[in-house]
KOLFI-727197 format. One line per field, with one value per residue (C-alpha): x, y, z; residue number from 1; residue in one letter. Coordinates in pm, 1 decimal, decimal comma. Each point is the difference from the previous one (the first is absolute). Example, Ala and Ser with C-alpha at 12.3 -4.5 7.8 and 13.67 -1.06 7.14 Angstrom:
<rs>
X	(1230,0_137,0)
Y	(-450,0_344,0)
Z	(780,0_-66,0)
num	(1_2)
residuo	(A_S)
</rs>
This chain:
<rs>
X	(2652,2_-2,3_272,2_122,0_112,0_198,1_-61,7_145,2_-223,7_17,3_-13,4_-390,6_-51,8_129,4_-230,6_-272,4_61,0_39,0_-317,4_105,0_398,6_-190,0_-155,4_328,0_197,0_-258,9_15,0_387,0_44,8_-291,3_173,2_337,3_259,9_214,6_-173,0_-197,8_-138,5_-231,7_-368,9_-113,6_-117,6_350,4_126,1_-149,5_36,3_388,5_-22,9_-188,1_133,1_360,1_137,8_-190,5_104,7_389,9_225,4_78,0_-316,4_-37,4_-250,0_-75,1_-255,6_-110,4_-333,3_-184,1_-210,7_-90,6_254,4_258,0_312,1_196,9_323,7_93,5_273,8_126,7_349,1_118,2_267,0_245,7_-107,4_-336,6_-346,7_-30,7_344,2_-116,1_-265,6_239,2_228,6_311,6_196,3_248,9_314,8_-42,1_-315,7_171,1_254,3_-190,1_-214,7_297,9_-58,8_-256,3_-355,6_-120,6_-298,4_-259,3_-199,2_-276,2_-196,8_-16,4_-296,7_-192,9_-387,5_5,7_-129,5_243,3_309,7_307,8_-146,4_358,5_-239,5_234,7_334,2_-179,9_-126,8_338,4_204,8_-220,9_-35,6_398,9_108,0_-136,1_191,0_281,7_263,9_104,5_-72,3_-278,4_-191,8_-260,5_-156,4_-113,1_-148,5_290,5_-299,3_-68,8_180,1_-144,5_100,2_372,8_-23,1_-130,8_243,5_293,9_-88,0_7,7_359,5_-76,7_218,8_-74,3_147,3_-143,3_-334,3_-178,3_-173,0_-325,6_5,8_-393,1_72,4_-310,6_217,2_274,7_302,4_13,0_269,8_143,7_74,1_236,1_79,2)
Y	(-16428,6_250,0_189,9_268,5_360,1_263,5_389,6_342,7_255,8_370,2_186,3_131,0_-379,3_-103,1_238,7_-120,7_-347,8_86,1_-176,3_-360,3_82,9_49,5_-324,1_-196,0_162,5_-105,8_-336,9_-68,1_142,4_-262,8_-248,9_117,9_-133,5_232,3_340,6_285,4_115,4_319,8_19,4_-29,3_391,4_113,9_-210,1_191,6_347,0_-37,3_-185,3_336,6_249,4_-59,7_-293,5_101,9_343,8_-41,1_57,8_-326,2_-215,4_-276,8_-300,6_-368,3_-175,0_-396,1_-63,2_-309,8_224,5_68,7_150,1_-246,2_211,8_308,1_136,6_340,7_264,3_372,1_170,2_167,1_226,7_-19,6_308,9_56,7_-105,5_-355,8_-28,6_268,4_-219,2_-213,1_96,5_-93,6_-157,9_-262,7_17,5_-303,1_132,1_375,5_-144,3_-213,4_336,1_274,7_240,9_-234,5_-45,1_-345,9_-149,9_-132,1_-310,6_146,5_-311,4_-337,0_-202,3_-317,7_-95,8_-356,0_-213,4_100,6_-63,3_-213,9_22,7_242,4_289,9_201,5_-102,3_135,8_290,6_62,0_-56,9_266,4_287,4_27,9_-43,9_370,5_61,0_-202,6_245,9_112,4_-193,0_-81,5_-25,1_-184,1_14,2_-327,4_-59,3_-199,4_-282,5_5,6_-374,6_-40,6_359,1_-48,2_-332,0_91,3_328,2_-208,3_-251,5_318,4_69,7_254,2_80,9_129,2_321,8_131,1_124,7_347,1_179,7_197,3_316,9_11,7_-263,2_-209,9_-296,8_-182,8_-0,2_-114,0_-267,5_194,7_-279,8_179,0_-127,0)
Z	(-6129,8_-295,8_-93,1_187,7_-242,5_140,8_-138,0_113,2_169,2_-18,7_336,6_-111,5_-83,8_298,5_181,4_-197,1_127,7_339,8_156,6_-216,3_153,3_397,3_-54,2_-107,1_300,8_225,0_-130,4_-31,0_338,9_176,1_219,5_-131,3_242,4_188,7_-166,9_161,5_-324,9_19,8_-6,2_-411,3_39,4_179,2_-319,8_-227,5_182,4_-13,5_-348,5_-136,5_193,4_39,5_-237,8_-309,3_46,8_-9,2_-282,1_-284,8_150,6_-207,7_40,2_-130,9_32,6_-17,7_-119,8_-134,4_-80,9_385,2_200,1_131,6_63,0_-33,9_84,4_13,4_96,7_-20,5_-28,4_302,1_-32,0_276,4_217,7_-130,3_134,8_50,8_198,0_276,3_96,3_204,9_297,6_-84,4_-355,2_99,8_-135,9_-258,5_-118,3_-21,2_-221,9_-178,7_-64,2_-23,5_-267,1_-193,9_-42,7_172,6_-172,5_278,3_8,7_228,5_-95,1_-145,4_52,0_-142,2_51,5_261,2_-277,6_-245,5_264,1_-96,4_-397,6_-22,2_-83,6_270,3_-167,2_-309,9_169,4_114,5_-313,5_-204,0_280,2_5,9_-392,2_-16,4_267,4_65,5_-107,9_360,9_334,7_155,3_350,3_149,1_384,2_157,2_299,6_214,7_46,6_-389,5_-23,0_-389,6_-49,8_97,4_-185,7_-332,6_-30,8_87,7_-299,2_-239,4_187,8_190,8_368,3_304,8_42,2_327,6_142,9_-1,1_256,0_-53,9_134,0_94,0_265,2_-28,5_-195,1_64,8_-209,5_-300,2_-153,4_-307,5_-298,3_-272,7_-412,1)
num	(1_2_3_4_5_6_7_8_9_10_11_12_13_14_15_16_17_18_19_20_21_22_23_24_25_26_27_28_29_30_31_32_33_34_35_36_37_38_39_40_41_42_43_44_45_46_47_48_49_50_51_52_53_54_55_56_57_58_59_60_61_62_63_64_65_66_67_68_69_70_71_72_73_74_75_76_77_78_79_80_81_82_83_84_85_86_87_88_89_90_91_92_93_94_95_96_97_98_99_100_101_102_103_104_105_106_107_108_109_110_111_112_113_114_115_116_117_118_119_120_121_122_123_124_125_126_127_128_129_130_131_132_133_134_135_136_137_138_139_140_141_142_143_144_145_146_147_148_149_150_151_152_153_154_155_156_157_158_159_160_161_162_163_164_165_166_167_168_169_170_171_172_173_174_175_176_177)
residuo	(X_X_X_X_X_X_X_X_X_X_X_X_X_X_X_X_X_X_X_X_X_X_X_X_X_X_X_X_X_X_X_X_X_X_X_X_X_X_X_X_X_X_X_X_X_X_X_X_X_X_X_X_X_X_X_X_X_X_X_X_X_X_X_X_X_X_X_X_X_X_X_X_X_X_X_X_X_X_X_X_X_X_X_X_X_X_X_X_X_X_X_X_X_X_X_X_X_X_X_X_X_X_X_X_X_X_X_X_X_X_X_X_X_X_X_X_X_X_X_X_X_X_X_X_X_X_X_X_X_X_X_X_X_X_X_X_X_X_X_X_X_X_X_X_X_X_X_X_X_X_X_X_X_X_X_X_X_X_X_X_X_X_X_X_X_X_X_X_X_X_X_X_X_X_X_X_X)
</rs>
């Protein structure tokens, strides 16, 4: 296998590369154990619409020189936008949150064929040293097994689950750094 290079993308970049990002979420999400990912053009509506849109979105990208991964995330400022979308904030996520901003991993995710090459640890590693200054969340599917797995290797905890507030998911198991 070739190498695999990671680079930064601008939010108009990022837009740019939307169709090549709608194929890579349709293919990390095929088969995935325990996840109910949405449909690649739900994807890419939320991707465009709502996560591209909010404040300190920052992306990375894997590519050798296809598209093999990416990772990207968004501050959320306790009481703005992004934390109205869910019913309730437990307590250990409010505190974890009080008075800060919360950087958000709203995704992570790695082409099948280029699976358990560490491209996600990679990913990972370089989407939070912009951004590892306060703490940081990431939603997981309870089902997601190599999810949970992979952000406990990079010592991540548990630290309670999130409900969204448009009722067609279930909640969501919040992971904290």
């Amino acid at each position: 296998m070739s190498t695999v290079f990671l680079r930064r993308l601008s939010r108009w970049q990022a837009e740019t590369e939307r169709t090549d990002i709608g194929d890579l979420y349709a293919d990390a999400h095929r088969d995935a154990p325990g996840v109910r990912p949405l449909e690649r053009d739900a994807f890419l509506r939320r991707f465009v619409d709502h996560d591209l849109q909010q404040t300190g979105f920052d992306m990375v990208v894997a590519g050798d020189p296809a598209l093999v991964g990416c990772a990207y995330g968004f501050r959320a400022d306790r009481g703005g936008r992004w934390w109205d979308t869910f019913t309730a904030v437990p307590t250990e996520i409010e505190e974890l949150s009080a008075a800060r901003q919360v950087f958000v991993v709203a995704a992570l995710m790695v082409a099948r064929h280029r699976r358990r090459a560490h491209v996600a640890t990679r990913l990972h590693k370089e989407l939070l040293s912009r951004n590892a200054t306060g703490p940081a969340i990431a939603l997981l599917q309870p089902g997601n097994t190599p999810a949970r797995a992979a952000y406990q290797s990079w010592g991540w905890n548990k630290a309670g689950q999130l409900t969204p507030r448009d009722g067609g998911e279930a909640p969501l198991e919040a992971w904290a750094r």
